[in-house]
N, C-alpha and C positions, 0 to 999 in steps of 0.2 A: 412429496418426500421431505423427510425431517431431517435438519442439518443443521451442526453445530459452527457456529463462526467465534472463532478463538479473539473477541473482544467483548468491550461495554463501550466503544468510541461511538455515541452516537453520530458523530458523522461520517464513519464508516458502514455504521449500517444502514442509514439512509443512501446512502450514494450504491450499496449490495444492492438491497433491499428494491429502489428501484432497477437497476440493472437485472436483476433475477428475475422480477415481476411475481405472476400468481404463482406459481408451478414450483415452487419451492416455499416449504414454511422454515423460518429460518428464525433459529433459537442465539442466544447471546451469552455470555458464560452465566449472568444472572440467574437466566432460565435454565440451569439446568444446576445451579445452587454451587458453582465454582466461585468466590471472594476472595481465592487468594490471585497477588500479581504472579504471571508465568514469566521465569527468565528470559529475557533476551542476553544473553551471553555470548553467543556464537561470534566467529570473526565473519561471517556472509549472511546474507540476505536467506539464501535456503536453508543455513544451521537454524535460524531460530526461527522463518516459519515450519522446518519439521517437526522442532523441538514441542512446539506450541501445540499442533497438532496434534502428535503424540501423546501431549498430557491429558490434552481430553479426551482424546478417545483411550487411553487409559481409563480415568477418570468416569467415565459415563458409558463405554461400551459403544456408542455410538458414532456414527458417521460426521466426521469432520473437518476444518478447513480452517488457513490460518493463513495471514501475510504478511510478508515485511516489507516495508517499501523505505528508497535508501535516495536524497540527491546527491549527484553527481556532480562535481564540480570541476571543471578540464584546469582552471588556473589554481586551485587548489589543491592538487594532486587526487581529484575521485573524493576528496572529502565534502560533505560529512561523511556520504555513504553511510554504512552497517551503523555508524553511530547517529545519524540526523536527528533520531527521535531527544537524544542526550546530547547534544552539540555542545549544548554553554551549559549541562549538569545534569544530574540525576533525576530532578522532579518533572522533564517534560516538557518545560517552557517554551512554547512554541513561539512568540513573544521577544525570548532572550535568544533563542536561537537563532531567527531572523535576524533578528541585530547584529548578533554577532556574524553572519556569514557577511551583510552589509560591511561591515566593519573590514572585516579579513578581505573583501573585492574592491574595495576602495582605490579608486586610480587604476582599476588594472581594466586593458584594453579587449585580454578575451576575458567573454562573458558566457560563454558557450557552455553549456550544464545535460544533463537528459536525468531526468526522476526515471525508477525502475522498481518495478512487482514483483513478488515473487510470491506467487501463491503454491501453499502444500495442501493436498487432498490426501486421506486415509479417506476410501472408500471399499465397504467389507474387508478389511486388512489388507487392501495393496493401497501402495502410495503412490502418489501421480506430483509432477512439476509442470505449472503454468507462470509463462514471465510476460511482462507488458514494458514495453519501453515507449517514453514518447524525448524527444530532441526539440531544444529552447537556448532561454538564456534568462540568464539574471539580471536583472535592471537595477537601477542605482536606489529605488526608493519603493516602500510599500503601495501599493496600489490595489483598492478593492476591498470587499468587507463580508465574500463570502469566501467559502471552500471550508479548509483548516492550514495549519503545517507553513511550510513555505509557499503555499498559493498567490499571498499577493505578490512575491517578486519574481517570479517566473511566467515569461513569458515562450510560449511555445511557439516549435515555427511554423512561420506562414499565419501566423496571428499576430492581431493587436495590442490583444486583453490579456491580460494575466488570468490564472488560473479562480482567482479570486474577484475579478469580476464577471465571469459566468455565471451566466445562470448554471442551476444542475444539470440540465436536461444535454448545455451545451457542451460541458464539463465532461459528462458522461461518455460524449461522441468519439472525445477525441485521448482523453486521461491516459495515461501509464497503469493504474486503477483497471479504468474500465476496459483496454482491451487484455490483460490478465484475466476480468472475472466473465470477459464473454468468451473465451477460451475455456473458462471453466463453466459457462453455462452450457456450453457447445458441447462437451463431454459429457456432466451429467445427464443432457435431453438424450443423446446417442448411447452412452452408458456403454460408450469404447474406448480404446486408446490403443498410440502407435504402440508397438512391439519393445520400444527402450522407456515405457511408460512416464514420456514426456512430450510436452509441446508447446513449442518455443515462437 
């Protein structure tokens, strides 16, 4: 099956990519000659994976899938949330954003956070909701040199490592990410879904 995923993050599609395996071939907006950025505008995580969605499968006809993912931050009131990607600005900076969440938890005793998925499927024109939660905490300093995003300072619980010192394989087992898109690979192999065409 051919399926479009509403990015170019190469480290998004590696982390899909593996998670899907063979039984899906899996296109990237490149591939299917999309170059402009799609808003993320919405106030929640499922406005603007549907938003995203939407546009490709406007855009191409084809069957598609898109996701937003948001940290959560319990001493910050839920911030970043819907904005993580733009924390400390418009371009992205994954870098500055870090820092600045750093900055913003400085001295504070709860550290308690949970990253959250939200993946939107249009498949043949219905829409489907898959959400992945996993539960951590933010540590005082970066640690690790892989993942992306705020990986190195979250640490997840009942772990050591930060997200950013897993390998993929470990990363995968346990991510906010990864059980989202095994939820969404568990539908497409069955190519069902419950009656309020969601699964949470």
């Amino acid at each position: 099956m051919k399926i479009v995923f509403a990015t170019n993050n190469q480290h998004k599609l590696m982390e899909i990519g593996d998670l899907l395996g063979d039984s899906f071939t899996l296109l990237n907006l490149k591939d299917v000659n999309i170059k402009e950025e799609i808003p993320e505008d919405f106030p929640t995580l499922e406005g603007n994976a549907i938003f995203k969605a939407r546009y490709i499968h406007k855009a191409t006809g084809m069957n598609a899938f898109a996701d937003d993912t948001g940290l959560e931050i319990e001493a910050l009131g839920g911030s970043p949330g819907v904005h993580s990607a733009r924390f400390a600005g418009v371009h992205k900076d994954f870098n500055a954003n870090t820092e600045k969440v750093l900055k913003l938890m400085k001295g504070k005793t709860n550290r308690s956070a949970k990253f959250r998925t939200v993946i939107a499927l249009i498949l043949d024109g219905s829409e489907y909701f898959f959400e992945g939660i996993v539960s951590g905490k933010i540590i005082d300093e970066k640690r690790g040199t892989g993942g992306f995003g705020y990986d190195p300072i979250f640490v997840p619980d009942g772990k050591q490592l930060t997200f950013a010192e897993m390998s993929l394989s470990e990363k995968n087992n346990i991510s906010h990410r990864a059980l989202a898109f095994e939820k969404l690979k568990l539908f497409l192999s069955q190519n069902h879904v419950a009656d309020n065409k969601a699964i949470n």
